[in-house]
C-alpha positions in Angstrom: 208.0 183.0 36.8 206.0 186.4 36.5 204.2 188.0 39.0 201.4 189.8 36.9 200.5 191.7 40.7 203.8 193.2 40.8 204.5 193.3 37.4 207.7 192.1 37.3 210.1 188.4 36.9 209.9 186.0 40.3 212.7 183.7 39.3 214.0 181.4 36.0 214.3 177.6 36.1 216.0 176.5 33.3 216.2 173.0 31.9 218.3 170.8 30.1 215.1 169.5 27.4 211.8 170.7 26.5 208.9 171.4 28.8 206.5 169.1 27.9 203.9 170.2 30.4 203.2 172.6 33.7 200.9 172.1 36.2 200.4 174.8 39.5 198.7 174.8 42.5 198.8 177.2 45.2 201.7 175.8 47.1 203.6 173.5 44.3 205.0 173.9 41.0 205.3 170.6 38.6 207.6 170.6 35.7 207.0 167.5 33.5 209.6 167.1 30.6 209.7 163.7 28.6 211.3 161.1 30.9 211.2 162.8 34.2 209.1 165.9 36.4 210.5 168.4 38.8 208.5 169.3 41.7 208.6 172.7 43.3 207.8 174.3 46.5 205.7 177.3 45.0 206.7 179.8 47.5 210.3 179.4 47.6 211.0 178.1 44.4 212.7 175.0 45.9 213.2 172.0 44.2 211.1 169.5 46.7 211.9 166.3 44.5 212.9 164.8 40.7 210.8 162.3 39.5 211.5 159.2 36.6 208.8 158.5 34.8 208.7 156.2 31.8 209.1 158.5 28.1 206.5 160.9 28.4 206.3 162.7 25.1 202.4 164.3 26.1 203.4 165.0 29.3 200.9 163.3 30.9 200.3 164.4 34.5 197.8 165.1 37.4 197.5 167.1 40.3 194.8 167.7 42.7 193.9 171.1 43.0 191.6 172.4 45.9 192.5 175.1 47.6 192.4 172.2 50.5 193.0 169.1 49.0 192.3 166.2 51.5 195.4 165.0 49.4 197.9 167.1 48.2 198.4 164.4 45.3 200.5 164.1 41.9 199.9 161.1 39.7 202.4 160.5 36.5 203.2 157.3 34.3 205.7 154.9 36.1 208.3 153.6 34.4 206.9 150.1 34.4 204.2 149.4 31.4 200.7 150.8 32.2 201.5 151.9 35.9 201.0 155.2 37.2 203.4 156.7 39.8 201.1 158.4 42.7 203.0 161.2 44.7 200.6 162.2 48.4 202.4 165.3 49.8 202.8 165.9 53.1 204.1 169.3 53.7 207.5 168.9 51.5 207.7 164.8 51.8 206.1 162.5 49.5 204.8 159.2 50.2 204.9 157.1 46.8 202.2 154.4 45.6 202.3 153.0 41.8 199.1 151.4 40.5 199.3 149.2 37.8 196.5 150.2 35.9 196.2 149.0 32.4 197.7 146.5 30.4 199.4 148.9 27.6 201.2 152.0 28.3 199.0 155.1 29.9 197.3 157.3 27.3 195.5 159.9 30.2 195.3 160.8 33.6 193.8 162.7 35.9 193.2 163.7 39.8 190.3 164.9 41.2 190.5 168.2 42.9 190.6 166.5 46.4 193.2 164.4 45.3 191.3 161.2 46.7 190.6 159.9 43.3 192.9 158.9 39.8 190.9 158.5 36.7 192.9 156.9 33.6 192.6 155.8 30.4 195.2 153.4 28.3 196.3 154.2 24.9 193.4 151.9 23.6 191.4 154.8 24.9 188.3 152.2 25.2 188.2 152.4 28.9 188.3 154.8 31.9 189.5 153.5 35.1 189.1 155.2 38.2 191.4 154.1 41.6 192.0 155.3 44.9 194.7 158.0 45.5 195.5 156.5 48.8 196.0 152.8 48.2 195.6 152.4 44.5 192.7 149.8 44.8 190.5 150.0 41.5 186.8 151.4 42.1 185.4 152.0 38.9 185.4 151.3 35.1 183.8 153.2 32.0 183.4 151.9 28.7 184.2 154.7 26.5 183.4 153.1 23.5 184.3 149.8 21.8 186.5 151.9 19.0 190.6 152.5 19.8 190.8 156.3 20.4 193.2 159.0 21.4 191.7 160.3 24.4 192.6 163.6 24.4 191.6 164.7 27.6 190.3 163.6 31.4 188.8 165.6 34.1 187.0 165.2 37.2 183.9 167.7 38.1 185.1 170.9 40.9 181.9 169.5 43.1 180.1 167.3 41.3 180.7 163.1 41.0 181.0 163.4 36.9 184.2 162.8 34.9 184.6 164.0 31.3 186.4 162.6 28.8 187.1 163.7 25.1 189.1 162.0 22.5 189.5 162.1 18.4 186.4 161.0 17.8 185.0 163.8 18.0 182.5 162.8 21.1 182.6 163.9 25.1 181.5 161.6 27.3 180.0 162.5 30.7 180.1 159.9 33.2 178.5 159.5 37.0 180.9 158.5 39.5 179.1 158.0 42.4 180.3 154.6 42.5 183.6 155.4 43.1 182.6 157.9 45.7 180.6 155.5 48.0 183.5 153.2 47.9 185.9 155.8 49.5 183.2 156.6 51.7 182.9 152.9 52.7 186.5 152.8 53.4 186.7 156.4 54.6 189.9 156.8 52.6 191.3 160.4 53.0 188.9 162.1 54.6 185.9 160.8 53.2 183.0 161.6 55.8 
């Protein structure tokens, strides 16, 4: 870790395999490397918890990241077929949920910045599902496109209710998620006012 302020090394974390992916927010660090992810406490370099996902050669991964989240939230693929492994944070304590989202293995995935929302995507890549961070429940779908694709990225709007999504085909979609929104409202889930 470098601190480009003070010009000088933080601390090393070594591993045992590759670093497929590295995600940061103000207070925590995640690691993701091809079957499991690491989370840190940013400050003290601590490691807060090890994760198992299922073989995760993209490193697919999500993390909300307001500077106050509602949820401090990290999503990942579970180990069981087209589930996603939702981590809510509470200071150094996470309280696990797995949605079963698709039925073939998770191809993207994203949080919203709040980390009230999980948008993902199967390998197909024909559809966009969007659930609840708290309980999981499914409140939204988006065709993509009829076509299989490689989506080759998901992500939620900073303030707006629009998710974007790009793939091989050479196309980004821009989708309204207001319905989503009004369904969190309806259950004010996390916050949701």
């Amino acid at each position: 870790m470098w601190d480009d302020h003070e010009k000088k090394s933080k601390t090393e974390i070594a591993f045992n395999s590759n670093i497929k992916r590295i995600l940061l927010r103000e207070d925590l660090l995640v690691v993701v490397l091809e079957e499991k992810l690491f989370v840190f406490n940013f400050d003290t370099y601590k490691l807060i918890e090890q994760v198992e996902t299922i073989k995760n050669p993209m490193g697919l991964c999500g993390i909300s990241t307001a500077l106050r989240p509602i949820s401090k939230t990290i999503c990942a693929p579970h180990p069981q077929k087209g589930s996603i492994r939702v981590l809510n944070y509470v200071v150094d304590k996470s309280i696990e949920n797995v949605i079963q989202a698709h039925d073939s293995d998770i191809g993207a995935l994203t949080v919203n910045p709040m980390g009230t929302l999980i948008a993902s995507a199967s390998t197909k890549g024909t559809v966009i599902r969007i659930f609840s961070a708290e309980g999981g429940e499914h409140l939204q779908e988006l065709r993509r496109g009829s076509n299989k694709a490689v989506i080759t990225e998901l992500i939620f709007h900073p303030t707006l209710y629009l998710i974007a999504c790009s793939s091989n085909k050479t196309s980004i979609h821009l989708f309204e998620i207001k319905k989503s929104v009004k369904k969190c409202i309806e259950n004010k889930e996390y916050g949701f006012t």
